[in-house]
KEKE-3310 file (N, C-alpha, C; in steps of 0.2 Angstrom, whole numbers, plus 5000, padded with zeros to 4 digits):
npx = (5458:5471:5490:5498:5514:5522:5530:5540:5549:5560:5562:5560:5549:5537:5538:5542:5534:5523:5527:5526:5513:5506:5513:5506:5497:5494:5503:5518:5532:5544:5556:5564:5579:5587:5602:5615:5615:5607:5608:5611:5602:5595:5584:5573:5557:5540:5527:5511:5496:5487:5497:5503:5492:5491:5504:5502:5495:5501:5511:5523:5522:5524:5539:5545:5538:5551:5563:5556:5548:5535:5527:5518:5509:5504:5508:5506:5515:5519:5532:5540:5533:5530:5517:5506:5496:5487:5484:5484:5482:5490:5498:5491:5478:5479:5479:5468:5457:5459:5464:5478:5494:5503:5521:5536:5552:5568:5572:5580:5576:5564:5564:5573:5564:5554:5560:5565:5553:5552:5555:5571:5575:5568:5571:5578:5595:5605:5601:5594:5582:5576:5567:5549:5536:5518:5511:5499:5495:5506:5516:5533:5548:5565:5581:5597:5607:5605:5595:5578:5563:5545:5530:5515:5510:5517:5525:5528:5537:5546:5549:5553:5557:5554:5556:5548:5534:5540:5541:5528:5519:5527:5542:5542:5545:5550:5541:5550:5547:5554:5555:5568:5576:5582:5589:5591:5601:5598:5607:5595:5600:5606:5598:5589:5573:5556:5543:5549:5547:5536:5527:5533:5530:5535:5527:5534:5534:5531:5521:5529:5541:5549:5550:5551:5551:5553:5555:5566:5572:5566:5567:5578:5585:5584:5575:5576:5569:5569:5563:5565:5559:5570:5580:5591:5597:5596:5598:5592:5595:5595:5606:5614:5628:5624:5625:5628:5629:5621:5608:5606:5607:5597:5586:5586:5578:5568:5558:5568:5568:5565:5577:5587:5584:5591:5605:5611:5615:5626:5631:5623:5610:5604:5591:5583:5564:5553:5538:5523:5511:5492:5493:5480:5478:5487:5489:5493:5486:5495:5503:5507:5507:5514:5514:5528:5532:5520:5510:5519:5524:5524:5532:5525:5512:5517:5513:5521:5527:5515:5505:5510:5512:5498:5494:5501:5494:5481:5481:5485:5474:5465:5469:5469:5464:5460:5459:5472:5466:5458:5467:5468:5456:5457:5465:5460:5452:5458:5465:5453:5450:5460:5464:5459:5459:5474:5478:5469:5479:5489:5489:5483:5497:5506:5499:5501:5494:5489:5482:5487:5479:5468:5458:5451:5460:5454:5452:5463:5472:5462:5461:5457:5466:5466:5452:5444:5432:5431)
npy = (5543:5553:5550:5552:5561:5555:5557:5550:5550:5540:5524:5512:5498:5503:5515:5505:5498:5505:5512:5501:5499:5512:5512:5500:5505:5512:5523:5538:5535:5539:5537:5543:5540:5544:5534:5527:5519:5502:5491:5478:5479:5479:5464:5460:5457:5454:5448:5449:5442:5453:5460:5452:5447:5459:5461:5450:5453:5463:5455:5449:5438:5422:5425:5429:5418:5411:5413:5415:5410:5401:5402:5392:5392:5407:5411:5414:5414:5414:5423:5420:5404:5397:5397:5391:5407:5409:5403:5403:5396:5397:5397:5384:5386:5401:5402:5400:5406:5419:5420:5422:5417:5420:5424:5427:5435:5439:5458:5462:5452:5454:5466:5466:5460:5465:5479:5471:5469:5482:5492:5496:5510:5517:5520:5532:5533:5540:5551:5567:5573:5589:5598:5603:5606:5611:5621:5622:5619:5608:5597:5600:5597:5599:5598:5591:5593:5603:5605:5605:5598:5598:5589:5578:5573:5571:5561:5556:5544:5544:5537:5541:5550:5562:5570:5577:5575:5586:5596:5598:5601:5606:5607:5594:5583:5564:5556:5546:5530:5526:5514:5502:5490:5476:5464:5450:5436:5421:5405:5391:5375:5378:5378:5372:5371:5373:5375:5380:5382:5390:5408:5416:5425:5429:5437:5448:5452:5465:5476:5483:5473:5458:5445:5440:5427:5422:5411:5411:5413:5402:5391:5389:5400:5408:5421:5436:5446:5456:5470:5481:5492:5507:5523:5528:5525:5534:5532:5527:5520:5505:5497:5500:5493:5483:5476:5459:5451:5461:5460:5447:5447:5453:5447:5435:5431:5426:5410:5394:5392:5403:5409:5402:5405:5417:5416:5408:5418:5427:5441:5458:5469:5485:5497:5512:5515:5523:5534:5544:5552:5552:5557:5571:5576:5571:5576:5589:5600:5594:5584:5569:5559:5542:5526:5523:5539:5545:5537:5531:5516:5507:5491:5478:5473:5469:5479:5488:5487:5482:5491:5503:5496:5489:5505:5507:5502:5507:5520:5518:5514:5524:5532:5529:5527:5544:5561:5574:5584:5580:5574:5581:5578:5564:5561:5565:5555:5544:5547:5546:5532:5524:5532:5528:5516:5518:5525:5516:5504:5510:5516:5503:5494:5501:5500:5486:5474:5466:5451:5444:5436:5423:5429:5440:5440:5445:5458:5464:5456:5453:5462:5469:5474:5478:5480:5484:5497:5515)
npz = (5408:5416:5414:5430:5436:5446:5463:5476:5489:5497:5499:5504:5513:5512:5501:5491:5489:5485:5474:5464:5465:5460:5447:5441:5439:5429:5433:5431:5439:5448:5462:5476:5485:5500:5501:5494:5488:5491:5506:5517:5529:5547:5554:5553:5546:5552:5541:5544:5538:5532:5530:5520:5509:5505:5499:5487:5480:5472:5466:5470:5480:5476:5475:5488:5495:5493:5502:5517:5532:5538:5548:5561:5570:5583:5599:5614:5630:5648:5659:5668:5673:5658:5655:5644:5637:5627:5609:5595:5578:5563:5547:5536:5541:5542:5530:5525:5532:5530:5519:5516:5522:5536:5533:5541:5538:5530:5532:5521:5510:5507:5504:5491:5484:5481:5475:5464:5456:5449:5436:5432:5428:5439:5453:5460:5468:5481:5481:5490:5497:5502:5507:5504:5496:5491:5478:5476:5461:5457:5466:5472:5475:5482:5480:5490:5480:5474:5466:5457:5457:5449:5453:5446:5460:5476:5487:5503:5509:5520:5532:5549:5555:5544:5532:5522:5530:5540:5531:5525:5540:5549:5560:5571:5585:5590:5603:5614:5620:5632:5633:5626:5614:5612:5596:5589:5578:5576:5572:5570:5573:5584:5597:5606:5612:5615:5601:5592:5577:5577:5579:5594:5611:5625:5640:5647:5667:5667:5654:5647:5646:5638:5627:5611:5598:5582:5566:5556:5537:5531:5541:5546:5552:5569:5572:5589:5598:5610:5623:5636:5650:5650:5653:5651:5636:5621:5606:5591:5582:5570:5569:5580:5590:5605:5621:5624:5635:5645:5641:5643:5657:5661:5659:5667:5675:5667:5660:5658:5646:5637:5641:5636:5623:5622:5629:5615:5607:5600:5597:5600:5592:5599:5604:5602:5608:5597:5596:5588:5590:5585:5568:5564:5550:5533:5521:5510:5497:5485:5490:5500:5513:5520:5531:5540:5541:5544:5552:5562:5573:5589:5590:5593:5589:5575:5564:5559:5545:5537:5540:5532:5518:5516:5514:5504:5495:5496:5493:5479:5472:5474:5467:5454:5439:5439:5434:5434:5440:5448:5461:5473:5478:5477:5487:5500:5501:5502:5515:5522:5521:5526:5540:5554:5554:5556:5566:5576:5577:5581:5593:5600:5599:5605:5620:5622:5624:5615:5612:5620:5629:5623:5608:5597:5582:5569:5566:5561:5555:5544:5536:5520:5509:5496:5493:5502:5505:5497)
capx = (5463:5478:5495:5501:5520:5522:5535:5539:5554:5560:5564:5560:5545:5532:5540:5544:5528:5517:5529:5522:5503:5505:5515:5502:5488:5496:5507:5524:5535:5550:5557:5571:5582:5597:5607:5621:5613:5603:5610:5606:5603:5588:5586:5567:5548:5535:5523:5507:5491:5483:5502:5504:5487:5492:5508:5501:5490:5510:5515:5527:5519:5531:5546:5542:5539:5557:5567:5551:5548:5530:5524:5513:5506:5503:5509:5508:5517:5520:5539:5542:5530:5532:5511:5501:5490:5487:5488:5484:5484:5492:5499:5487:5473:5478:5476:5459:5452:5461:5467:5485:5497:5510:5529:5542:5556:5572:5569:5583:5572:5557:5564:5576:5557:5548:5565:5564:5547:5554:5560:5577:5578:5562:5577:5586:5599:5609:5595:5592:5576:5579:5562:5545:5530:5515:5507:5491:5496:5512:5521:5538:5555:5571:5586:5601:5612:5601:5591:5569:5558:5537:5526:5508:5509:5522:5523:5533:5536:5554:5552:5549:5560:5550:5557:5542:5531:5541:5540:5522:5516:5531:5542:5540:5549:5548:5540:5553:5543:5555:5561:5573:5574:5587:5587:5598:5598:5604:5606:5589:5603:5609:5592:5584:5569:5550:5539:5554:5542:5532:5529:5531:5530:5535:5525:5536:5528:5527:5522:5539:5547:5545:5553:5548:5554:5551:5559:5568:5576:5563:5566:5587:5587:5579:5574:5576:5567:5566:5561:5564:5561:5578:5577:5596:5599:5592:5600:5588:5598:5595:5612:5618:5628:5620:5630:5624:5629:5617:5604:5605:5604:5590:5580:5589:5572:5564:5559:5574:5568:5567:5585:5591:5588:5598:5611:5613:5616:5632:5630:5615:5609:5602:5588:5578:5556:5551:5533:5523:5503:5489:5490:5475:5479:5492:5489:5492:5486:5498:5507:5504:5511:5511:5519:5529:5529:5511:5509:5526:5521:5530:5533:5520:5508:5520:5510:5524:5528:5510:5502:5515:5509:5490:5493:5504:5488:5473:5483:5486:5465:5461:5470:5467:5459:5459:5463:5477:5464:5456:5474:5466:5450:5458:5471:5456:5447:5465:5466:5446:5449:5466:5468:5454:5462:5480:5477:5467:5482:5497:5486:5483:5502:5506:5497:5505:5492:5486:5482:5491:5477:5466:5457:5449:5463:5450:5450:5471:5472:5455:5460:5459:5467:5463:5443:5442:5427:5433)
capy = (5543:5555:5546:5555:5560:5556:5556:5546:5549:5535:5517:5508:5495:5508:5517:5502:5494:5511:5512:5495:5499:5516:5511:5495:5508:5516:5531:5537:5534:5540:5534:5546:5537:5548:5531:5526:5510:5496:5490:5472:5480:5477:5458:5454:5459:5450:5449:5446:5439:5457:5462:5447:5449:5465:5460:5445:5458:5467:5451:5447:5432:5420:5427:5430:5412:5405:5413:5416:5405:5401:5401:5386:5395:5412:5407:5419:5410:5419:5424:5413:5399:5397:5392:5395:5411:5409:5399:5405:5393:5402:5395:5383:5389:5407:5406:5397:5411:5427:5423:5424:5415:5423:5425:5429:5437:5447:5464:5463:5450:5458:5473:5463:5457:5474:5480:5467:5471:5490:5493:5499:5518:5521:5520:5536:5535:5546:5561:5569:5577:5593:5603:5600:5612:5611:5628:5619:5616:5607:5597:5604:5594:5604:5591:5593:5595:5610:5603:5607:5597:5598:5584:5580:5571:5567:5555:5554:5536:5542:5536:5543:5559:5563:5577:5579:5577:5592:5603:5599:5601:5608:5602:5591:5576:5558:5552:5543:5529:5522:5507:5501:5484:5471:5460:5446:5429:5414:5396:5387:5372:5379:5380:5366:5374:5370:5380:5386:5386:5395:5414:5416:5430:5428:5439:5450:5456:5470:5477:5485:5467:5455:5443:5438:5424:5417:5410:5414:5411:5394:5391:5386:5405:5409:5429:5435:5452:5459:5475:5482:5498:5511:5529:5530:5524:5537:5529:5526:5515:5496:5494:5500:5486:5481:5471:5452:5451:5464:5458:5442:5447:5459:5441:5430:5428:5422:5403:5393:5392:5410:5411:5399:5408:5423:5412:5405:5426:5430:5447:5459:5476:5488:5502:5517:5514:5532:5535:5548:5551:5550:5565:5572:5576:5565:5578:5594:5601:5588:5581:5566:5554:5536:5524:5527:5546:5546:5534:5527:5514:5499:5482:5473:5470:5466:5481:5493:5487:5481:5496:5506:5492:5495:5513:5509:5497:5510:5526:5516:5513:5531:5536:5524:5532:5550:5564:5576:5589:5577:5571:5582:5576:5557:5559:5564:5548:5539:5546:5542:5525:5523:5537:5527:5511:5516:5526:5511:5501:5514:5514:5497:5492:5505:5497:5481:5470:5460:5444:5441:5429:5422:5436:5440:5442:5446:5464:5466:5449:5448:5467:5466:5484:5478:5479:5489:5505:5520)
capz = (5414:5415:5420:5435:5438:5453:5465:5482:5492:5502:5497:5511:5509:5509:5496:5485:5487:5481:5468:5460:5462:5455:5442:5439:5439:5425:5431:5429:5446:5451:5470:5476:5491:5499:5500:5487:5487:5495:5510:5520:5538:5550:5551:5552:5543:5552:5539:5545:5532:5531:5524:5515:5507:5500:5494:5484:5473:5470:5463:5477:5487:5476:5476:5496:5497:5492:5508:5520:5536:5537:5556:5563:5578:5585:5604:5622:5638:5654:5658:5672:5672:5653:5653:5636:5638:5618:5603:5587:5573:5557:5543:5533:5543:5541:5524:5524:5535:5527:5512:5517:5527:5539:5533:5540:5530:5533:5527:5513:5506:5506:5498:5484:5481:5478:5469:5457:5452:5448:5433:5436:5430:5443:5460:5459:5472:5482:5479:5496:5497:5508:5508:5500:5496:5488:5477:5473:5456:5458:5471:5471:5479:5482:5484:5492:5477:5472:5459:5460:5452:5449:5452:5450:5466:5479:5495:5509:5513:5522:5537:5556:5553:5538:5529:5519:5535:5543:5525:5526:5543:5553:5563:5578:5589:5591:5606:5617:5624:5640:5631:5622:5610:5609:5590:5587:5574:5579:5570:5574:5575:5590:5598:5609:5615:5610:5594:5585:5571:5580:5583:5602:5615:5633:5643:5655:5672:5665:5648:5643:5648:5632:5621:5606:5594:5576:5562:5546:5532:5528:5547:5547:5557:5575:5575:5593:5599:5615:5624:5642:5652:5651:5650:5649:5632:5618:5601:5589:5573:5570:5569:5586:5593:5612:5627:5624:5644:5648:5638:5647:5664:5662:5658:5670:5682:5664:5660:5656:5640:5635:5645:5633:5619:5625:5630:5610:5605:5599:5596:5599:5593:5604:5598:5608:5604:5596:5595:5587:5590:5577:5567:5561:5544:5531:5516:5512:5491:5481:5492:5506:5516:5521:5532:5548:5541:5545:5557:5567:5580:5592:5585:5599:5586:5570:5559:5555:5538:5535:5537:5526:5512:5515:5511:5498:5489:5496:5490:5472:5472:5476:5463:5450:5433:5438:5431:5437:5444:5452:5464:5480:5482:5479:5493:5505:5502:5506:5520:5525:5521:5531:5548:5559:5557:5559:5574:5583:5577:5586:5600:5604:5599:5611:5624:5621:5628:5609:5610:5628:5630:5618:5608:5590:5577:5561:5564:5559:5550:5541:5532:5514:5507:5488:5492:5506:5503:5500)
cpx = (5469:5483:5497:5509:5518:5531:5536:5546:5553:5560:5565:5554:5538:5533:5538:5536:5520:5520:5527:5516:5503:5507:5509:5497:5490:5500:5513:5528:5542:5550:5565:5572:5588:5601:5610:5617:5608:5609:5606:5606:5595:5587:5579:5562:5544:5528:5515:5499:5488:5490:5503:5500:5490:5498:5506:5499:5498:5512:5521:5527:5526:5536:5548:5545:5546:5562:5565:5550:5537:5525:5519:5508:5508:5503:5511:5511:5519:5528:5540:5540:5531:5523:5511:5496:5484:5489:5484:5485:5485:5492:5494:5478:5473:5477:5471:5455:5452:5464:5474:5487:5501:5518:5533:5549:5562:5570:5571:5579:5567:5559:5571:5567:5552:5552:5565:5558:5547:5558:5566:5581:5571:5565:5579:5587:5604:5607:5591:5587:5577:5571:5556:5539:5525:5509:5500:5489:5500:5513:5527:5544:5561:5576:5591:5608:5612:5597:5582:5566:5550:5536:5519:5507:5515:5521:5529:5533:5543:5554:5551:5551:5558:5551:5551:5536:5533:5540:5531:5520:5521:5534:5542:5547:5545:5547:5546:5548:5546:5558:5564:5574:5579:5586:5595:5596:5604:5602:5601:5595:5606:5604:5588:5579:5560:5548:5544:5551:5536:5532:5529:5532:5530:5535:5529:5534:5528:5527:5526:5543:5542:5551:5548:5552:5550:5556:5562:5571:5574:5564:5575:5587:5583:5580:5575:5572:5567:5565:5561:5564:5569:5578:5582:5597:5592:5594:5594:5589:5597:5600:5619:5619:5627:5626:5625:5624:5621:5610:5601:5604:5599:5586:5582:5583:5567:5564:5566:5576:5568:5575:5589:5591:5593:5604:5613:5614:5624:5634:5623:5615:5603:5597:5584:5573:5557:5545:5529:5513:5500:5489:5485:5474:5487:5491:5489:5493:5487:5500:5504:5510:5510:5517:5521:5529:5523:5509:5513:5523:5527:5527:5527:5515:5510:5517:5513:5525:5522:5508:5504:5512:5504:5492:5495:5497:5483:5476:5482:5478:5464:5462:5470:5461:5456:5463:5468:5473:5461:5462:5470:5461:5453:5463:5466:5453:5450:5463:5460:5448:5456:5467:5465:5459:5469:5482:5477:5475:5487:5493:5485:5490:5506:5506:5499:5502:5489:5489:5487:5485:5474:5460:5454:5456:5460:5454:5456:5471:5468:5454:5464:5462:5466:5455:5441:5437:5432:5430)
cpy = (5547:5552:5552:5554:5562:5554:5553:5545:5544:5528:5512:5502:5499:5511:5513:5500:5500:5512:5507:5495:5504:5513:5502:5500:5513:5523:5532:5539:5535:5541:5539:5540:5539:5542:5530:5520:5507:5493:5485:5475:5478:5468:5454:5459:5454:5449:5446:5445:5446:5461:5458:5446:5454:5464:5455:5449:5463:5464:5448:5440:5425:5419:5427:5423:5407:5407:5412:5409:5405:5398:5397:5390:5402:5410:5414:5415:5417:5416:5420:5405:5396:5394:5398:5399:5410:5406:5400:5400:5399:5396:5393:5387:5396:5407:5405:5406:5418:5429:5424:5419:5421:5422:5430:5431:5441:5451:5463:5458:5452:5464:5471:5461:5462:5476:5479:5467:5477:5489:5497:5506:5521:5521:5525:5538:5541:5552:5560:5573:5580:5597:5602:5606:5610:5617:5624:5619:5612:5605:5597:5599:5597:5599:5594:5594:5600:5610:5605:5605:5596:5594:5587:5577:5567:5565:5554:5548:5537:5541:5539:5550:5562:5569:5579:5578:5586:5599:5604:5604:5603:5603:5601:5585:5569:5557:5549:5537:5524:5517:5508:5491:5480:5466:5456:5439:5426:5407:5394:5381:5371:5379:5372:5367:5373:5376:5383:5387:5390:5405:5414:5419:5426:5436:5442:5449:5462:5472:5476:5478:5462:5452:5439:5434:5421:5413:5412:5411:5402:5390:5390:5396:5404:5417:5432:5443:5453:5467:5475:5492:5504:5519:5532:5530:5530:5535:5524:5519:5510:5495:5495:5495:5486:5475:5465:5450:5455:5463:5451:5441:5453:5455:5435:5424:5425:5413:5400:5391:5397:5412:5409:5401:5415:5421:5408:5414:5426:5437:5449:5466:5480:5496:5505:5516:5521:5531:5542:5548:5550:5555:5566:5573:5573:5570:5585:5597:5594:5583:5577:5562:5546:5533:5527:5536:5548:5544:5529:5522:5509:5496:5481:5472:5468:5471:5486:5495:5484:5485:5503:5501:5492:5500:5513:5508:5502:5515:5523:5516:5520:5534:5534:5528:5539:5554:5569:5582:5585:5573:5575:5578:5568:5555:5561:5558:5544:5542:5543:5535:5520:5527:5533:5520:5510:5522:5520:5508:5505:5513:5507:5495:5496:5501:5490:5476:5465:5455:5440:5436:5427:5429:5434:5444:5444:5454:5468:5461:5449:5456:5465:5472:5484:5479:5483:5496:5509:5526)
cpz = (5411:5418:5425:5434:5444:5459:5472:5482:5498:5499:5500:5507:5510:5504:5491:5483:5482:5471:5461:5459:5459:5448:5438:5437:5434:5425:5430:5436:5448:5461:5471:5484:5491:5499:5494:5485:5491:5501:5514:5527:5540:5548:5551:5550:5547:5549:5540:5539:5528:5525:5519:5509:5500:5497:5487:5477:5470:5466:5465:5481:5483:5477:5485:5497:5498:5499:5516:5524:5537:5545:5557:5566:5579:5593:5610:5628:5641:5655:5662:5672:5665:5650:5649:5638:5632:5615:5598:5581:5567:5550:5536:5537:5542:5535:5522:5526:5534:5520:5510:5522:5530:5538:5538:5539:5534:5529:5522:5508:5503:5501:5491:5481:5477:5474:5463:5453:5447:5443:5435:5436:5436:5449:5456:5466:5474:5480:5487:5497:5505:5510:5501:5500:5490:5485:5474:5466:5456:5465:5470:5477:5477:5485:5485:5489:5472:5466:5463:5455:5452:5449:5452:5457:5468:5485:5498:5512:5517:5529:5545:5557:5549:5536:5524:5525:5538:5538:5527:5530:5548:5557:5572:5579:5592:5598:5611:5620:5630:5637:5624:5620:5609:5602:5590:5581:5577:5575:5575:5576:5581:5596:5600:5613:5610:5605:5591:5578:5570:5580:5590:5604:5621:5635:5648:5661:5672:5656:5644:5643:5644:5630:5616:5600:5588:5573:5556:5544:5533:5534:5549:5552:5561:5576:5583:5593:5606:5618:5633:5643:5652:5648:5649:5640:5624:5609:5595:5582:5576:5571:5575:5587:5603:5614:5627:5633:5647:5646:5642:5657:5665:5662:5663:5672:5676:5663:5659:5650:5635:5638:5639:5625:5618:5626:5623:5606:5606:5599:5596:5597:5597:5600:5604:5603:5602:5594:5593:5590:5585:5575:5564:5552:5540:5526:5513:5500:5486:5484:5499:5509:5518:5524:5540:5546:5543:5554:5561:5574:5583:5590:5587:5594:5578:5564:5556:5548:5535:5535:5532:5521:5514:5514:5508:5491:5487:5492:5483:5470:5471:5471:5454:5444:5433:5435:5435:5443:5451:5460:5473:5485:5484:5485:5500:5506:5501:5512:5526:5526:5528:5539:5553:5560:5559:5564:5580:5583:5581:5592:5604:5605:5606:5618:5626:5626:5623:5610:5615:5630:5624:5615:5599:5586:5569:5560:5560:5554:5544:5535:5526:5510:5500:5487:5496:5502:5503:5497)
residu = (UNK:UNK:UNK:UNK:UNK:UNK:UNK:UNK:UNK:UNK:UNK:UNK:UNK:UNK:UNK:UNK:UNK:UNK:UNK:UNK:UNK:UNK:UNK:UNK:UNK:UNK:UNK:UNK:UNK:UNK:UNK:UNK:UNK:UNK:UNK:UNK:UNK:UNK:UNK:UNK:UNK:UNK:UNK:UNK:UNK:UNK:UNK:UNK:UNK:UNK:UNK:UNK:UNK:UNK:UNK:UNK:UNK:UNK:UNK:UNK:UNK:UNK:UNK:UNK:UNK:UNK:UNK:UNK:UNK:UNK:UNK:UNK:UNK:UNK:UNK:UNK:UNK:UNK:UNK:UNK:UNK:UNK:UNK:UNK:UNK:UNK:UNK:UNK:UNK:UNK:UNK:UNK:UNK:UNK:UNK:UNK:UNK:UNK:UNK:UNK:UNK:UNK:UNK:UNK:UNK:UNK:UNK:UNK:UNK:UNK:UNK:UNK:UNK:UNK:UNK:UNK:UNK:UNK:UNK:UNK:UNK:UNK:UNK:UNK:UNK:UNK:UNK:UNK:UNK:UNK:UNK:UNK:UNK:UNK:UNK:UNK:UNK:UNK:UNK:UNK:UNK:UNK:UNK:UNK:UNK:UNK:UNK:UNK:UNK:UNK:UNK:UNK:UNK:UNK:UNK:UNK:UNK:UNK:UNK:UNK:UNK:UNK:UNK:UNK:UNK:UNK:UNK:UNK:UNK:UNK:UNK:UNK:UNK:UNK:UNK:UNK:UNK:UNK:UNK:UNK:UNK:UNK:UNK:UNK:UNK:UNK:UNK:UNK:UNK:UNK:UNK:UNK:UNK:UNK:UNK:UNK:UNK:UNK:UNK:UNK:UNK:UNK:UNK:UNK:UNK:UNK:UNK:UNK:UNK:UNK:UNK:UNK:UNK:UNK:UNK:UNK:UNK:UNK:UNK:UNK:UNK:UNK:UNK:UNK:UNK:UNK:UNK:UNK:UNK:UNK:UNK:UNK:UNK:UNK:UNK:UNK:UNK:UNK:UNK:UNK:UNK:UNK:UNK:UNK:UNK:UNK:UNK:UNK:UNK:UNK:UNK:UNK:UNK:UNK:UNK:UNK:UNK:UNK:UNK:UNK:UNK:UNK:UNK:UNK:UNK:UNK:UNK:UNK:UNK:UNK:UNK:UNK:UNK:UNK:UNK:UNK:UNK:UNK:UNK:UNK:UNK:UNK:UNK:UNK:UNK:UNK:UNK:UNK:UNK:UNK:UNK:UNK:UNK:UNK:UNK:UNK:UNK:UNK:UNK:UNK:UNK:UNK:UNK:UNK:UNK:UNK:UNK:UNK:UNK:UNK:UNK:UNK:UNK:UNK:UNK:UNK:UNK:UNK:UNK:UNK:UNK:UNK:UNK:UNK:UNK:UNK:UNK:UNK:UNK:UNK:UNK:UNK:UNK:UNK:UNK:UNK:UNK:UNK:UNK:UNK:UNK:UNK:UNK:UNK:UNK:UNK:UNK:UNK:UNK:UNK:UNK:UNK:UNK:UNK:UNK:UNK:UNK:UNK:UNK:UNK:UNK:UNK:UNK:UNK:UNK:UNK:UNK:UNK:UNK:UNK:UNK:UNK:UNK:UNK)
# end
């Protein structure tokens, strides 16, 4: 085996978590991220078994464990009526059946989790990666303070605007898809409403019209999510702040138990969906992608930042014991192993019809990305 220098812009949890399997499988990892720092924004991961699986093999699943809420049930009710379409046992049964339970996490835990696994010269901050090329010897990164450096292989984990997407493969525009996403936490203590240990989904009357609740932080927080149609609002940041008023009269005609967690909302932020299609190709000589660079989809099935960690584990597999000529052929038999399933997954999440009644959860839940063919 030759170690590979490899490089991987973006410092998200696709990023970090590739950074760990590479560097486990012996290569050498440097992670650029344009921020000066780490920042706690974005306020929820819903990591579901299939992502939880693949962190465990990271070395993560402890650390996880100490702030992580750990959902009883997997629960559908209808918006007004408030009856059970669905009820998913998780917890101890999910990890009987997968090998994994379900956490839920704020993200800055999750990513203090995979950080602290990194040694700490492999983060170089405040390096902007402006323009990316690969001559079929070398992948080549051109940063925005005029520096140019060769890899033998680099990865675009940065995210839906993907400046190593658009060097690759040109560029293109995100999707818009109609809605737009209210996120708020609130004291579970403030909160007199049934399964707040629960995940739970209320069904709008239509698609686009959703809330969705867990827990955090070991359950003492209640997550909040929802999503309606709006074709005015085009702001795509986590950390736009959203009208708590308008939020609540947009659900008024829901249960009085979904009302009432919107009515425990102190502040809410406000976020436009962007979606992209499957593209055909993630790979181009040296250099690839993973992650919403690749494959960006909606929440509705909680596998954003699960499938960013499968392709961080599968990619680390593929490349595992090669040599450096070898680095093309093994980014084809990632993406073999990964394009099929994270198509079907945008597509269905998309459709945002999973698991509205009762349904088989194996085929997302029951994925093992440490064993998987490839």
């Amino acid at each position: 085996m030759t170690a590979l220098d490899i490089a991987i812009v973006g410092a998200g949890v696709g990023g970090l978590s590739a950074a760990i399997a590479l560097l486990n499988a012996g290569h050498s990892v440097t992670v650029f991220e344009q921020a000066s720092r780490f920042r706690r924004i974005g306020a929820d991961i819903n990591l579901t078994p299939n992502a939880v699986r693949a962190l465990a093999g990271l070395g993560v699943f402890e650390e996880l464990r100490k702030t992580a809420a750990r959902p009883s049930y997997r629960i559908s009710r209808t918006w007004d009526t408030g009856d059970e379409t669905s009820r998913l046992e998780m917890a101890d049964a999910a990890e009987e059946a997968y090998g994994a339970p379900q956490l839920t996490i704020h993200r800055g835990d999750l990513l203090d989790a995979l950080r602290n696994k990194l040694p700490e010269n492999v983060i170089s901050f405040a390096k902007r990666c402006e323009t990316v090329s690969s001559d079929g010897y070398d992948a080549v990164a051109d940063f925005s303070d005029g520096a140019s450096r060769r890899f033998d292989l680099l990865i675009g984990a940065d995210g839906i605007h993907s400046v190593v997407r658009r060097s690759l493969f040109g560029a293109d525009h995100p999707e818009f898809t109609g809605l737009v996403s209210f996120r708020a936490v609130v004291p579970t203590s403030r909160l007199d409403i049934d399964n707040l240990d629960c995940f739970t989904k209320w069904w709008g009357p239509e698609p686009s019209s959703q809330i969705v609740t867990f827990p955090l932080l070991r359950g003492e927080e209640t997550f909040v999510f929802a999503t309606t149609a709006q074709d005015d609002w085009l702001e795509e940041s986590w950390t736009a702040p959203g009208d708590v008023e308008e939020l609540r009269q947009i659900y008024k005609d829901f249960h009085p138990q979904a009302r009432a967690l919107l009515a425990a909302c102190d502040e809410v932020t406000k976020s436009a969906l962007y979606v992209r299609d499957p593209m055909p190709q993630w790979s181009k000589g040296r250099a690839t992608l993973l992650g919403d660079a690749c494959h960006p989809m909606t929440p509705f099935m909680a596998q954003g930042a699960g499938q960013a960690i499968e392709d961080a584990v599968v990619l680390s597999r593929a490349l595992e014991g090669i040599s450096r000529s070898d680095v093309p052929e093994a980014l084809k038999r990632y993406e073999a192993a990964r394009k099929d399933r994270t198509a079907r997954i945008q597509i269905s999440s998309r459709g945002n019809e999973w698991l509205k009644k009762a349904g088989n959860a194996d085929w997302v839940y029951g994925y093992d990305a440490w064993n998987v063919p490839l």
